[in-house]
PQR file with spaces between the fields and no chain letter, atoms N, CA, C, O and H, PARSE charges and radii, in Angstrom:
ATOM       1  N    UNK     1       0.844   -1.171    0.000 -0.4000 1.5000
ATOM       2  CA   UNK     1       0.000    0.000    0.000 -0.0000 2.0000
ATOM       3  C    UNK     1       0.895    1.240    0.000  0.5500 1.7000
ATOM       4  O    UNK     1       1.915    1.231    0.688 -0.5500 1.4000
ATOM       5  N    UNK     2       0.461    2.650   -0.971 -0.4000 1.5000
ATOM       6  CA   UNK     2       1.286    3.394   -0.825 -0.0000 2.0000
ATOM       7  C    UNK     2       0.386    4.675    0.095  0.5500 1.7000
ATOM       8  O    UNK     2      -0.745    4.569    0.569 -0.5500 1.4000
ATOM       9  H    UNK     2      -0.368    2.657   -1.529  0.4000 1.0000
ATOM      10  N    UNK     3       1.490    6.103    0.161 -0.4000 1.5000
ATOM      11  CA   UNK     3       1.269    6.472    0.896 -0.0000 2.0000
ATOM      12  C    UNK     3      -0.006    7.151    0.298  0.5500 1.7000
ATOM      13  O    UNK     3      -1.142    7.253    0.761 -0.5500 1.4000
ATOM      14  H    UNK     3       2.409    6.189   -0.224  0.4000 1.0000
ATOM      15  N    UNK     4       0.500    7.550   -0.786 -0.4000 1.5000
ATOM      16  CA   UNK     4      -0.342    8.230   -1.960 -0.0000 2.0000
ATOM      17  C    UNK     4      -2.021    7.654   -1.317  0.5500 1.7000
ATOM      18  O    UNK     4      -2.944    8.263   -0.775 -0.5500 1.4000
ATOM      19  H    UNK     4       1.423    7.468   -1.161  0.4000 1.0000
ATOM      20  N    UNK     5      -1.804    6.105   -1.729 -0.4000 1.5000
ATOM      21  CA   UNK     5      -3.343    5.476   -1.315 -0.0000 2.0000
ATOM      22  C    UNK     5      -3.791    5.526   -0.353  0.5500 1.7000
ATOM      23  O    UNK     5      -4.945    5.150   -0.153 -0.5500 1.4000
ATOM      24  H    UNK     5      -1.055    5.611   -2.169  0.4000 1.0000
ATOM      25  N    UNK     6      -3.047    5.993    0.527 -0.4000 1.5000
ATOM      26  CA   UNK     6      -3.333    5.809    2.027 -0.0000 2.0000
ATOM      27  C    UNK     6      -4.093    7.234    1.830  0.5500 1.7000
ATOM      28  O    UNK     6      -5.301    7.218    1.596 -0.5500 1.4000
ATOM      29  H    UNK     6      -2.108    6.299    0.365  0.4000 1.0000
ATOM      30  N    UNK     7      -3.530    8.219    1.906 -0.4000 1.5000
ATOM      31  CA   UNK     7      -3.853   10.032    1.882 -0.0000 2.0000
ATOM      32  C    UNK     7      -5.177    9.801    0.951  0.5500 1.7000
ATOM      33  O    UNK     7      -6.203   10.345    1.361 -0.5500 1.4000
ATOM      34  H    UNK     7      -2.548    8.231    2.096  0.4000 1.0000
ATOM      35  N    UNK     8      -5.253    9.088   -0.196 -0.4000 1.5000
ATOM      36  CA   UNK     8      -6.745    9.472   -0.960 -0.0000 2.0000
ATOM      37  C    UNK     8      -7.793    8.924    0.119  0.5500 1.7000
ATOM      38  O    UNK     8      -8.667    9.746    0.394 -0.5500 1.4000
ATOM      39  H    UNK     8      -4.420    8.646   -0.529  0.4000 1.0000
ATOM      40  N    UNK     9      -7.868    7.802    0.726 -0.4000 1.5000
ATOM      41  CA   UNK     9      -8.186    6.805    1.275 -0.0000 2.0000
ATOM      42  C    UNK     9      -9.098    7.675    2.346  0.5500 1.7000
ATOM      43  O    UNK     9     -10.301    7.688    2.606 -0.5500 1.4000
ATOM      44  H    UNK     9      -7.158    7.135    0.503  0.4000 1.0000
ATOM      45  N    UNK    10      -7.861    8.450    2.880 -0.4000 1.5000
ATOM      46  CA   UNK    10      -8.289    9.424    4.475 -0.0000 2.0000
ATOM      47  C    UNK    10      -9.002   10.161    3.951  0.5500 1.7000
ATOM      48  O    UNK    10     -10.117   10.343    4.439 -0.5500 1.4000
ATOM      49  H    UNK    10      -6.884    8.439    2.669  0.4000 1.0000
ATOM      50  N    UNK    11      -8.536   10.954    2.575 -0.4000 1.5000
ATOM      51  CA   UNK    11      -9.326   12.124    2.264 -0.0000 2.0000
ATOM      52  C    UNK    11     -10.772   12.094    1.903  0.5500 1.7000
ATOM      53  O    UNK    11     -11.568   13.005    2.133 -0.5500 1.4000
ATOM      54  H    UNK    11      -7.630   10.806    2.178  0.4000 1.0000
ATOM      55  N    UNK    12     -11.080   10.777    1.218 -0.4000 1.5000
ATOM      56  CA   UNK    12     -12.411   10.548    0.976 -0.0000 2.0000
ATOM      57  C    UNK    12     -13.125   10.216    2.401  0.5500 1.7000
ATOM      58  O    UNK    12     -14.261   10.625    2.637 -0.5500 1.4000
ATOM      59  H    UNK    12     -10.433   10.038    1.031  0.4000 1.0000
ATOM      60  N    UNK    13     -12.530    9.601    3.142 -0.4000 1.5000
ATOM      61  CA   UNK    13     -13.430    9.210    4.579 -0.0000 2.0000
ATOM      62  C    UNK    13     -13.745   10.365    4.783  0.5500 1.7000
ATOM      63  O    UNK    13     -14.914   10.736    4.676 -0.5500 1.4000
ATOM      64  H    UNK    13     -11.607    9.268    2.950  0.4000 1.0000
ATOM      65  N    UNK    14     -12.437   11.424    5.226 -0.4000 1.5000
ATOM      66  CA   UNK    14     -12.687   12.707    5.636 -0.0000 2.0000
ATOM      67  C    UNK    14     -13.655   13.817    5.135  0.5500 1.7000
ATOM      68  O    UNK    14     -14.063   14.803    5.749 -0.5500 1.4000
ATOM      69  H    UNK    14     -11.487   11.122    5.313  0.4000 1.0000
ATOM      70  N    UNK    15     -13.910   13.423    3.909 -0.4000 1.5000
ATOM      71  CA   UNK    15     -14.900   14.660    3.345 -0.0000 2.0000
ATOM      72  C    UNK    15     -16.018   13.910    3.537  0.5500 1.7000
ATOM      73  O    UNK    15     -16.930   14.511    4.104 -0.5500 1.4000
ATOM      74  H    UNK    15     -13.578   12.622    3.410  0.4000 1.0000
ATOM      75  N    UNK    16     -16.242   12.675    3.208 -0.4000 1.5000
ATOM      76  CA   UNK    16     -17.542   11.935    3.447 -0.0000 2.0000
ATOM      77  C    UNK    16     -18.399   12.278    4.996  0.5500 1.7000
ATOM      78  O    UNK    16     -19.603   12.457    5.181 -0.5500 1.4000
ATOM      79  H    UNK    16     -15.501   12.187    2.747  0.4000 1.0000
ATOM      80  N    UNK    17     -17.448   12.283    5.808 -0.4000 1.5000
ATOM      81  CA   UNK    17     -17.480   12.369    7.007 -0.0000 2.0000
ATOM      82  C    UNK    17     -18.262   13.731    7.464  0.5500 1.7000
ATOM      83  O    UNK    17     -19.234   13.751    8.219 -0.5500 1.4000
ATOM      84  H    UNK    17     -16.470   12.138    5.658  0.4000 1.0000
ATOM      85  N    UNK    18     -17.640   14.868    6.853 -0.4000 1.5000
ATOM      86  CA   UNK    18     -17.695   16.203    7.212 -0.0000 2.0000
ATOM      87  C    UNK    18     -19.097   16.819    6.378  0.5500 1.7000
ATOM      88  O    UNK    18     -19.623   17.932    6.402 -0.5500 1.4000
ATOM      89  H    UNK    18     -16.850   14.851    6.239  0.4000 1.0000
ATOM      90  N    UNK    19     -19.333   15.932    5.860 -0.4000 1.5000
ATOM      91  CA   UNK    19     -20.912   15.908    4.853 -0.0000 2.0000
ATOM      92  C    UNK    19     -21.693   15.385    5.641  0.5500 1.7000
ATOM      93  O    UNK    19     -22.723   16.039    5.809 -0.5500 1.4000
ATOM      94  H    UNK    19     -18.906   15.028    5.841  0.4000 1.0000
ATOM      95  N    UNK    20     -21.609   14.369    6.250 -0.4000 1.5000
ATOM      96  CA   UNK    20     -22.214   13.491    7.644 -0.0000 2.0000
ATOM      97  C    UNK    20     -23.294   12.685    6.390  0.5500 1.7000
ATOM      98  O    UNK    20     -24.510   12.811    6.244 -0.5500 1.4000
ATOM      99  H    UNK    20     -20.772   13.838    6.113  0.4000 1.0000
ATOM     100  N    UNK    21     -22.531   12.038    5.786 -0.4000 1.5000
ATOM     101  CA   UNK    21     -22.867   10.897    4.640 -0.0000 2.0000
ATOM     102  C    UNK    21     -22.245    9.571    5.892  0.5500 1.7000
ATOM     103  O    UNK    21     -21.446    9.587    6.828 -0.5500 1.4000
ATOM     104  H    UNK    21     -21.544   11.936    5.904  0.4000 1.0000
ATOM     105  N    UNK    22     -23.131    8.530    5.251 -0.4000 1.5000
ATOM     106  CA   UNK    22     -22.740    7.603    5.889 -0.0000 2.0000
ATOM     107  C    UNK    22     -21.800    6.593    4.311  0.5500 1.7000
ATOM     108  O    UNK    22     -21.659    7.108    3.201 -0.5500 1.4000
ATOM     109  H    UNK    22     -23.780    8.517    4.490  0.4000 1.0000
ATOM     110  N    UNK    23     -21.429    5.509    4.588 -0.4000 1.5000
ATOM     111  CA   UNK    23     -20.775    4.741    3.407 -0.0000 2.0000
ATOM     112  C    UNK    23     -21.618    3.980    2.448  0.5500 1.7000
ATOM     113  O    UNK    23     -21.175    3.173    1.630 -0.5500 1.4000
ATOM     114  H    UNK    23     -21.543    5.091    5.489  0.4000 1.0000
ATOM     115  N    UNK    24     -23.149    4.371    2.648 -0.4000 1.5000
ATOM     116  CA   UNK    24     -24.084    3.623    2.175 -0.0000 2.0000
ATOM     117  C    UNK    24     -24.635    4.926    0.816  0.5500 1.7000
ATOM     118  O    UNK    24     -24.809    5.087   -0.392 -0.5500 1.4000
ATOM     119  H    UNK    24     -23.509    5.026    3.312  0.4000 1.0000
ATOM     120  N    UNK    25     -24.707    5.582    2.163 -0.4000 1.5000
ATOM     121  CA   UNK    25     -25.276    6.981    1.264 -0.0000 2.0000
ATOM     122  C    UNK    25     -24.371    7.547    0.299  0.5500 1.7000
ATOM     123  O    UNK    25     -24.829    8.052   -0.727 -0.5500 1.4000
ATOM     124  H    UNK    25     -24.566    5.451    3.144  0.4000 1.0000
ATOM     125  N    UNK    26     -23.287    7.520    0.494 -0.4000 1.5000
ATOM     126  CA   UNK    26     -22.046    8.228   -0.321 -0.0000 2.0000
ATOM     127  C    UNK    26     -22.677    7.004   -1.610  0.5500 1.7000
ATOM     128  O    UNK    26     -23.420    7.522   -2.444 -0.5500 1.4000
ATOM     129  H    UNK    26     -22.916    7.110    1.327  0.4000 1.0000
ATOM     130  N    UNK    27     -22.462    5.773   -1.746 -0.4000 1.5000
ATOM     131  CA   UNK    27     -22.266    4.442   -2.393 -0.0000 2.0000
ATOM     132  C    UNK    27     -23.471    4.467   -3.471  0.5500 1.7000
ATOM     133  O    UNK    27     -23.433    4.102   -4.646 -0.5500 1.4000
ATOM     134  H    UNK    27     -21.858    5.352   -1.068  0.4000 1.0000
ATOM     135  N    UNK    28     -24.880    5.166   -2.508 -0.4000 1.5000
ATOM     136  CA   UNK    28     -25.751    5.515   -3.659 -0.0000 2.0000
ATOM     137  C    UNK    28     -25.589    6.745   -4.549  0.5500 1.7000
ATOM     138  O    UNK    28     -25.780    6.766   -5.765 -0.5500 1.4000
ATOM     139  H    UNK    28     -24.910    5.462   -1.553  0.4000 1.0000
ATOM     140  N    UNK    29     -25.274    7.597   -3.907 -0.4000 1.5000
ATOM     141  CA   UNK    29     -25.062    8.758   -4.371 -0.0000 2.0000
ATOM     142  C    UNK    29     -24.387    8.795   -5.785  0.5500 1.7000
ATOM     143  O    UNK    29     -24.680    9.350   -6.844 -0.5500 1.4000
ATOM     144  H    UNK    29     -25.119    7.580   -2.919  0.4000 1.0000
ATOM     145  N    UNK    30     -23.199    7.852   -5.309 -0.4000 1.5000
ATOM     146  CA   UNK    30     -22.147    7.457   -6.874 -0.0000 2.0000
ATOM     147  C    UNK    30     -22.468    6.401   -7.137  0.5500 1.7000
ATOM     148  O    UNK    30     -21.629    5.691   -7.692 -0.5500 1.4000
ATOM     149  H    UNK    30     -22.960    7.402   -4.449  0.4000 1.0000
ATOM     150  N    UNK    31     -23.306    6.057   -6.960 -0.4000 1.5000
ATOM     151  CA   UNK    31     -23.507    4.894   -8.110 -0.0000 2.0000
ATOM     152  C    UNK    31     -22.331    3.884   -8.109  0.5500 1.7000
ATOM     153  O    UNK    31     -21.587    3.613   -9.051 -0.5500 1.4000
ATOM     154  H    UNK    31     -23.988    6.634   -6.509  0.4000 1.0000
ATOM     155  N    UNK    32     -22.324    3.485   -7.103 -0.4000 1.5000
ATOM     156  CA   UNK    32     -21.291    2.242   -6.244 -0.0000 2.0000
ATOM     157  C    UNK    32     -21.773    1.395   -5.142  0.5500 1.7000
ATOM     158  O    UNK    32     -22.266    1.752   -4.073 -0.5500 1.4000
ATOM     159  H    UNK    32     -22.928    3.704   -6.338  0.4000 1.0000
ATOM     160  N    UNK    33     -21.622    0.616   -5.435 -0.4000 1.5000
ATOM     161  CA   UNK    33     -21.573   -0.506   -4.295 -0.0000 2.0000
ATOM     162  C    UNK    33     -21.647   -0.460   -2.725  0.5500 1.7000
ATOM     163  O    UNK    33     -22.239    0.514   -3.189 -0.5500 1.4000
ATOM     164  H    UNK    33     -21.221    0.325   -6.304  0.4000 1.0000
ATOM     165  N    UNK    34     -21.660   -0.488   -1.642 -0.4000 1.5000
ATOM     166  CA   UNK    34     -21.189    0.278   -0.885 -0.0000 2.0000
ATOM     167  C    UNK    34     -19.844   -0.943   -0.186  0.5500 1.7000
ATOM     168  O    UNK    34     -19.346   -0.667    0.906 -0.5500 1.4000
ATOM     169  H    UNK    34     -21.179   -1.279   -1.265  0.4000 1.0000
ATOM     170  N    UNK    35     -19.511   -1.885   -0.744 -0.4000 1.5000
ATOM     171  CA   UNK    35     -18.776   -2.585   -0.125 -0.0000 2.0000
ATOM     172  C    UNK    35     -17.571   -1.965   -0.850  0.5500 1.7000
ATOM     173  O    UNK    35     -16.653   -1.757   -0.057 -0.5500 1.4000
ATOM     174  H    UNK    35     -19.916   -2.109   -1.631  0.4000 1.0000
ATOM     175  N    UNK    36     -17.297   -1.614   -2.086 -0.4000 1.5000
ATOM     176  CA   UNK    36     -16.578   -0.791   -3.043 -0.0000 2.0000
ATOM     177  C    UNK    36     -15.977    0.521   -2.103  0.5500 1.7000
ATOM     178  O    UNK    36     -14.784    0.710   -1.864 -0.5500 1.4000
ATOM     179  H    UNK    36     -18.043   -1.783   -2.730  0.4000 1.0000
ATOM     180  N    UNK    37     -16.991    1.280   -1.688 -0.4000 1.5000
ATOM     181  CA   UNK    37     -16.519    2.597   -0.832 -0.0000 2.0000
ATOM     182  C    UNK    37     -15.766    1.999    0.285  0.5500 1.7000
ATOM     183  O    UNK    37     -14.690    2.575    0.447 -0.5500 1.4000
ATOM     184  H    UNK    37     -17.960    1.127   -1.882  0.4000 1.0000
ATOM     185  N    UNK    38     -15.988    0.995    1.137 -0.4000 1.5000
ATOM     186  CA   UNK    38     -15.765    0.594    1.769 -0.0000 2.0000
ATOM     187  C    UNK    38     -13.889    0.109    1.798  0.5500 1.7000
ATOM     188  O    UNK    38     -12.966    0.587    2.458 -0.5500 1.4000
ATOM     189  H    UNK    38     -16.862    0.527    1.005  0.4000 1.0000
ATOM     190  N    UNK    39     -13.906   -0.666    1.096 -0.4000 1.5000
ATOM     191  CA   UNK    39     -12.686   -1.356    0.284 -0.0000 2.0000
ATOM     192  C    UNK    39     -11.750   -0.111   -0.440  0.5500 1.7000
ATOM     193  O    UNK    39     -10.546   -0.369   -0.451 -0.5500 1.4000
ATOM     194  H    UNK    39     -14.656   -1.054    0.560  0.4000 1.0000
ATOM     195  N    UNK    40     -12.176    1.316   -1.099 -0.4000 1.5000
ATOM     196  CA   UNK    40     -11.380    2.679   -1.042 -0.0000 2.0000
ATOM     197  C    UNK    40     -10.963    2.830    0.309  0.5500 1.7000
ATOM     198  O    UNK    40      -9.813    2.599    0.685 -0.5500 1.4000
ATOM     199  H    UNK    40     -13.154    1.525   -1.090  0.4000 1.0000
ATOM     200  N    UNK    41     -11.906    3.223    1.054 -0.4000 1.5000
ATOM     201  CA   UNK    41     -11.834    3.813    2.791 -0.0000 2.0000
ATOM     202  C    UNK    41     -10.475    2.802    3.300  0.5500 1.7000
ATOM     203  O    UNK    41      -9.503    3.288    3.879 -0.5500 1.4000
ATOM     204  H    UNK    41     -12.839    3.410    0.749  0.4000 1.0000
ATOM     205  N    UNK    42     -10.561    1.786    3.075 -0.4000 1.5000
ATOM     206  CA   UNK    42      -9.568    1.075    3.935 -0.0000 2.0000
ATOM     207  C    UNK    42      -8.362    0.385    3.059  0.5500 1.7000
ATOM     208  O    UNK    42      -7.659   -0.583    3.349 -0.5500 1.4000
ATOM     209  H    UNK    42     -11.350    1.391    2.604  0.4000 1.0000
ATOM     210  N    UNK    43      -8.364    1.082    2.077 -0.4000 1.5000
ATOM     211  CA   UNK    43      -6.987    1.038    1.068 -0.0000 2.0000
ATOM     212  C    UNK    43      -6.850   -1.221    0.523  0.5500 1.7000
ATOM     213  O    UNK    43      -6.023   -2.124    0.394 -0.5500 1.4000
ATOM     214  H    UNK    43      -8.935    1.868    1.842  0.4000 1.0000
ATOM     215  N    UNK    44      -8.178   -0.967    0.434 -0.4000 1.5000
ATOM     216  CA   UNK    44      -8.390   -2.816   -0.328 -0.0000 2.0000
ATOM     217  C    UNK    44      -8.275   -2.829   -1.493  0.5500 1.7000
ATOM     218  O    UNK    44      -7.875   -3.856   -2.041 -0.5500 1.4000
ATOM     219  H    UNK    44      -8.850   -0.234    0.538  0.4000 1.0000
ATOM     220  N    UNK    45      -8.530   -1.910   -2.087 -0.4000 1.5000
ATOM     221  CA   UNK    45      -8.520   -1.649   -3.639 -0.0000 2.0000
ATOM     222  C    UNK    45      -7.976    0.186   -4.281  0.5500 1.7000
ATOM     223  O    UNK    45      -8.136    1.207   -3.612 -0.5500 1.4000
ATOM     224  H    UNK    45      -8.855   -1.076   -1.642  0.4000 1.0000
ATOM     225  N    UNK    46      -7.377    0.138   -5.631 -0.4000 1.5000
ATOM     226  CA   UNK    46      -6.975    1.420   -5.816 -0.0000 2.0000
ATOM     227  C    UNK    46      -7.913    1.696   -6.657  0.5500 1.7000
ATOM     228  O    UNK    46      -7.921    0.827   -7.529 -0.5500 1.4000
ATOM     229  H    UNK    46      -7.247   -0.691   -6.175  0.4000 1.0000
ATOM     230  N    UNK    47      -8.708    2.478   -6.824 -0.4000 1.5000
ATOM     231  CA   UNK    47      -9.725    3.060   -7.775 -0.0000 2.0000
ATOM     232  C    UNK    47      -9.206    3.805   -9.035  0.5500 1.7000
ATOM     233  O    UNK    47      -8.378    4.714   -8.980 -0.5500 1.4000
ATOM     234  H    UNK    47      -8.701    3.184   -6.115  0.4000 1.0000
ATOM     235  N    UNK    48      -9.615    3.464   -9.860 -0.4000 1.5000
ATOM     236  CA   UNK    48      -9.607    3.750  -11.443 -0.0000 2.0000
ATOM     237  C    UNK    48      -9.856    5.299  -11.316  0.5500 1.7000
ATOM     238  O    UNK    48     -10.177    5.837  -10.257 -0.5500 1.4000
ATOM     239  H    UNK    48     -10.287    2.726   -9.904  0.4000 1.0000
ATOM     240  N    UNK    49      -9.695    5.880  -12.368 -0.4000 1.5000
ATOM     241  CA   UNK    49     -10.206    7.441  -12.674 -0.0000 2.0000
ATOM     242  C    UNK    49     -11.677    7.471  -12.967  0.5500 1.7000
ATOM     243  O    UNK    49     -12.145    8.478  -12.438 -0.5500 1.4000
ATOM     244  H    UNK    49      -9.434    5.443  -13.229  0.4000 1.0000
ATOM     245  N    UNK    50     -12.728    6.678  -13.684 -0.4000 1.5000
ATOM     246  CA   UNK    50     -13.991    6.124  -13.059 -0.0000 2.0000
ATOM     247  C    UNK    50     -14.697    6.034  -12.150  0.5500 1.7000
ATOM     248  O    UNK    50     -15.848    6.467  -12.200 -0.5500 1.4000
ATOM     249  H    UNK    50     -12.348    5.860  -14.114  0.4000 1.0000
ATOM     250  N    UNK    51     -14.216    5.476  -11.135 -0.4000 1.5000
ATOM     251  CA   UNK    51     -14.823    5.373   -9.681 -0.0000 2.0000
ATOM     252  C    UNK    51     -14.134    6.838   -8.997  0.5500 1.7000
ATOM     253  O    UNK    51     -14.822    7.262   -8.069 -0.5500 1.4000
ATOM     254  H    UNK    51     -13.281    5.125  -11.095  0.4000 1.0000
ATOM     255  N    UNK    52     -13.192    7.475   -9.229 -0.4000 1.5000
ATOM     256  CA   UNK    52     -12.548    8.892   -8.837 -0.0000 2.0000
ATOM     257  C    UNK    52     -13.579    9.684   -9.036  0.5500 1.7000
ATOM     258  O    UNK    52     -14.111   10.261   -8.087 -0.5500 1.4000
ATOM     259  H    UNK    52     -12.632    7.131   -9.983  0.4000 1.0000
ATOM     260  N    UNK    53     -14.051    9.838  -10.433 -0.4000 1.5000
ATOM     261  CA   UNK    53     -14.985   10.610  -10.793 -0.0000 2.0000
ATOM     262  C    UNK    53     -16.712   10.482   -9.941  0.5500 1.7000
ATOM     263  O    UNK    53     -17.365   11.400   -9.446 -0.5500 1.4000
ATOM     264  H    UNK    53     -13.619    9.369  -11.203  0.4000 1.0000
ATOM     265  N    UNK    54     -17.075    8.924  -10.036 -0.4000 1.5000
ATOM     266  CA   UNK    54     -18.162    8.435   -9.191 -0.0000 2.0000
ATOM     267  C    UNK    54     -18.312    9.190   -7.592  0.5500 1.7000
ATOM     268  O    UNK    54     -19.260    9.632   -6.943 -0.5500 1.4000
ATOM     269  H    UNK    54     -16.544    8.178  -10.438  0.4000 1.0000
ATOM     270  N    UNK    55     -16.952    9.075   -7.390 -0.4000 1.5000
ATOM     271  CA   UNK    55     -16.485    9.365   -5.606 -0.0000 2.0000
ATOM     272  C    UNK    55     -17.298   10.719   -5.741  0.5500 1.7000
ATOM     273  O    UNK    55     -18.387   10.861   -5.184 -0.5500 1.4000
ATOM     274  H    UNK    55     -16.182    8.716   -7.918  0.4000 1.0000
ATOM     275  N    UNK    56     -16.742   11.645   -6.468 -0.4000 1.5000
ATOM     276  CA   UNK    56     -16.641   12.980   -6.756 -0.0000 2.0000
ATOM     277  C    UNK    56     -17.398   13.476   -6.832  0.5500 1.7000
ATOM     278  O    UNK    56     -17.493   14.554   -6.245 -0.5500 1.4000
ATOM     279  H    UNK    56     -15.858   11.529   -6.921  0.4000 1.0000
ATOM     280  N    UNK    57     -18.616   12.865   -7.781 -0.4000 1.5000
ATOM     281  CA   UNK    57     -19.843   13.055   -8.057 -0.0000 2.0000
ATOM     282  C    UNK    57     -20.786   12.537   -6.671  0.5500 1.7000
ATOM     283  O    UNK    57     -21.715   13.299   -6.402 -0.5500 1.4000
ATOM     284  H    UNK    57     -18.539   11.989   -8.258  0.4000 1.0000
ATOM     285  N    UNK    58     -20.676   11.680   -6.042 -0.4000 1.5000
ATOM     286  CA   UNK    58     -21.209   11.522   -5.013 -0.0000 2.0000
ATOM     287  C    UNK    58     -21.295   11.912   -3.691  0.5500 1.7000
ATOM     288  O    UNK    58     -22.124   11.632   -2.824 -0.5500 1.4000
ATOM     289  H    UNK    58     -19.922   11.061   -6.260  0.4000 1.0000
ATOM     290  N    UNK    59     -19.689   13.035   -3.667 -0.4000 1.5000
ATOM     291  CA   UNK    59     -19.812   13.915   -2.428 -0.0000 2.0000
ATOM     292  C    UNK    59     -20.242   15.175   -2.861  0.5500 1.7000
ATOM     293  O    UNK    59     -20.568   16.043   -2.051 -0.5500 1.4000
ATOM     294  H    UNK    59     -19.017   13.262   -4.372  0.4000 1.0000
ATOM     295  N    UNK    60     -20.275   15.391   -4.381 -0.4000 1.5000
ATOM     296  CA   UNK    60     -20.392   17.109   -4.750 -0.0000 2.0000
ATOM     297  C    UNK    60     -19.004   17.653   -4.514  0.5500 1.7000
ATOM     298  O    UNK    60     -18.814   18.794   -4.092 -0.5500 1.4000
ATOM     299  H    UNK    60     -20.010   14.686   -5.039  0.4000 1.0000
ATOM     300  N    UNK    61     -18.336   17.061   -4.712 -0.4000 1.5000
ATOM     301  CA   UNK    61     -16.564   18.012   -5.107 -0.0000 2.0000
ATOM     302  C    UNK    61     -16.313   17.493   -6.102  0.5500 1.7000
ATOM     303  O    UNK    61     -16.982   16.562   -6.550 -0.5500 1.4000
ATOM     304  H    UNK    61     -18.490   16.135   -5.055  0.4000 1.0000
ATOM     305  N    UNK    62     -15.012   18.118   -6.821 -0.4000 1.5000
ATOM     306  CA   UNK    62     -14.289   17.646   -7.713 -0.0000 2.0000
ATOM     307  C    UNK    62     -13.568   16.813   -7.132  0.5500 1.7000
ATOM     308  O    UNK    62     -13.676   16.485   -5.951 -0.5500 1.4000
ATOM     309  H    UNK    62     -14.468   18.874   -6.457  0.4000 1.0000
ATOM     310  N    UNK    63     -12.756   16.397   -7.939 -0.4000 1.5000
ATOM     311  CA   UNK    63     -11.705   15.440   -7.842 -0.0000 2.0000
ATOM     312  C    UNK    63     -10.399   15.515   -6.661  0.5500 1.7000
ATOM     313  O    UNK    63     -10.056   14.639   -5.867 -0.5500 1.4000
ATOM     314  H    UNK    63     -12.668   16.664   -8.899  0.4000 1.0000
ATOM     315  N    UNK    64      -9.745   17.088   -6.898 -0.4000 1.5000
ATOM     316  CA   UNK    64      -9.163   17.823   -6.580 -0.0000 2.0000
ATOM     317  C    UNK    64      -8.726   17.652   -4.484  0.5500 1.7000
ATOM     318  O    UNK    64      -7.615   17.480   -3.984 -0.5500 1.4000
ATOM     319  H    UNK    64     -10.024   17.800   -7.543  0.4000 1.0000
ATOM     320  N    UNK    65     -10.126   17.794   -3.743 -0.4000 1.5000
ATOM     321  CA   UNK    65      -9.872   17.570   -2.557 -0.0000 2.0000
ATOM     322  C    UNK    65      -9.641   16.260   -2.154  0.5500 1.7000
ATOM     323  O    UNK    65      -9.176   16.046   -1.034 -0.5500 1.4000
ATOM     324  H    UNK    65     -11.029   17.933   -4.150  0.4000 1.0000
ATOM     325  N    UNK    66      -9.967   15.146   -3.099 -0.4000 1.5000
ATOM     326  CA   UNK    66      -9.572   13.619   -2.570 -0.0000 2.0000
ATOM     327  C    UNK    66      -8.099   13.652   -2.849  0.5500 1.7000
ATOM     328  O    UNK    66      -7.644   12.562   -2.502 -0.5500 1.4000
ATOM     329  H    UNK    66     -10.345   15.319   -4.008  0.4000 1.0000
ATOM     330  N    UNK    67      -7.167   14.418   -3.318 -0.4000 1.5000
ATOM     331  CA   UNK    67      -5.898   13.979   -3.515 -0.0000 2.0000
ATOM     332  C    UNK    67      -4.941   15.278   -2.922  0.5500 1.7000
ATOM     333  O    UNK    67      -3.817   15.551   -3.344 -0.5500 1.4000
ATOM     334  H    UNK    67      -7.536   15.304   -3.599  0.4000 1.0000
ATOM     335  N    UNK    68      -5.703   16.036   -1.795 -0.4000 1.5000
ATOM     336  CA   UNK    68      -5.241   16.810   -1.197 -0.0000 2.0000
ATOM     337  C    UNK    68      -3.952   16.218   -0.557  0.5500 1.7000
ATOM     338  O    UNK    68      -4.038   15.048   -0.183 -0.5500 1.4000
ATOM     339  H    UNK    68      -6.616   15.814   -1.452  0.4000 1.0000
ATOM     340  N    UNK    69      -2.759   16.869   -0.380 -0.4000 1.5000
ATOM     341  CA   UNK    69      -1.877   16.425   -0.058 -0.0000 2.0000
ATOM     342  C    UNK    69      -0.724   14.916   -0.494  0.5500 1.7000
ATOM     343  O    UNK    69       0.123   14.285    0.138 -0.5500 1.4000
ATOM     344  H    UNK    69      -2.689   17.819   -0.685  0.4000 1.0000
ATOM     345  N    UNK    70      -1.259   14.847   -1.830 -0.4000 1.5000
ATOM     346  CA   UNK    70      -0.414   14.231   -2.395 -0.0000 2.0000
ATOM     347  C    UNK    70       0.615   14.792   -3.513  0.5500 1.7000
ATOM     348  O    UNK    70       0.274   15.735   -4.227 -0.5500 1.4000
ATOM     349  H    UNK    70      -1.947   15.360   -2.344  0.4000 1.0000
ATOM     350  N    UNK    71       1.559   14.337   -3.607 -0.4000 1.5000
ATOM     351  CA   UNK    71       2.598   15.186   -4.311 -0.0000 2.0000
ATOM     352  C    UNK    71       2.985   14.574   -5.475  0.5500 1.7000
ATOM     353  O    UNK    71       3.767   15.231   -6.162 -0.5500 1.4000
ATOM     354  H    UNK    71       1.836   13.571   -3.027  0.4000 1.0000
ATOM     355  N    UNK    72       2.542   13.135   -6.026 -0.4000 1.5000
ATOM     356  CA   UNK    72       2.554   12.896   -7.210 -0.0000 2.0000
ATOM     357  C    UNK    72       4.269   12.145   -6.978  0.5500 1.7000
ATOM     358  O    UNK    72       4.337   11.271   -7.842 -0.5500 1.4000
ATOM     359  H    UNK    72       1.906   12.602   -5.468  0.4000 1.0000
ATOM     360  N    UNK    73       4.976   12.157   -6.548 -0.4000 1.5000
ATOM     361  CA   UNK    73       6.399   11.273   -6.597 -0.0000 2.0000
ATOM     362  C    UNK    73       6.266   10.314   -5.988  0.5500 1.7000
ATOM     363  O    UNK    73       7.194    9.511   -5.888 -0.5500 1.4000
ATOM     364  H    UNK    73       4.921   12.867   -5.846  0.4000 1.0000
């Protein structure tokens, strides 16, 4: 697991969180699974630019704050 995945991982809990979405609600919202959100949240799987976009669309942000603090190296 990298760190990268780890930081998207937090960041989506974290905004999900601060919306006071639960992992069910986020899961409908985007048009996902909720075992899927689940499996992001706890770094089980790395999500495609697809499900990035889904995420995105399902909290009402862009893309942009799930990869807050990553630096790309």
């Amino acid at each position: 697991m990298t760190d990268s995945l780890q930081t998207f991982a937090a960041n989506v809990r974290r905004i999900r969180q601060e919306l006071g979405l639960t992992q069910d609600k986020l899961a409908d919202a985007a048009g996902m699974h909720k075992t899927h959100v689940s499996k992001i949240e706890r770094c089980l799987c790395e999500p495609g630019a697809r499900t990035v976009a889904k995420l995105a669309t399902g909290l009402g942000v862009s893309a942009g704050p799930m990869f807050s603090g990553i630096d790309g190296r």
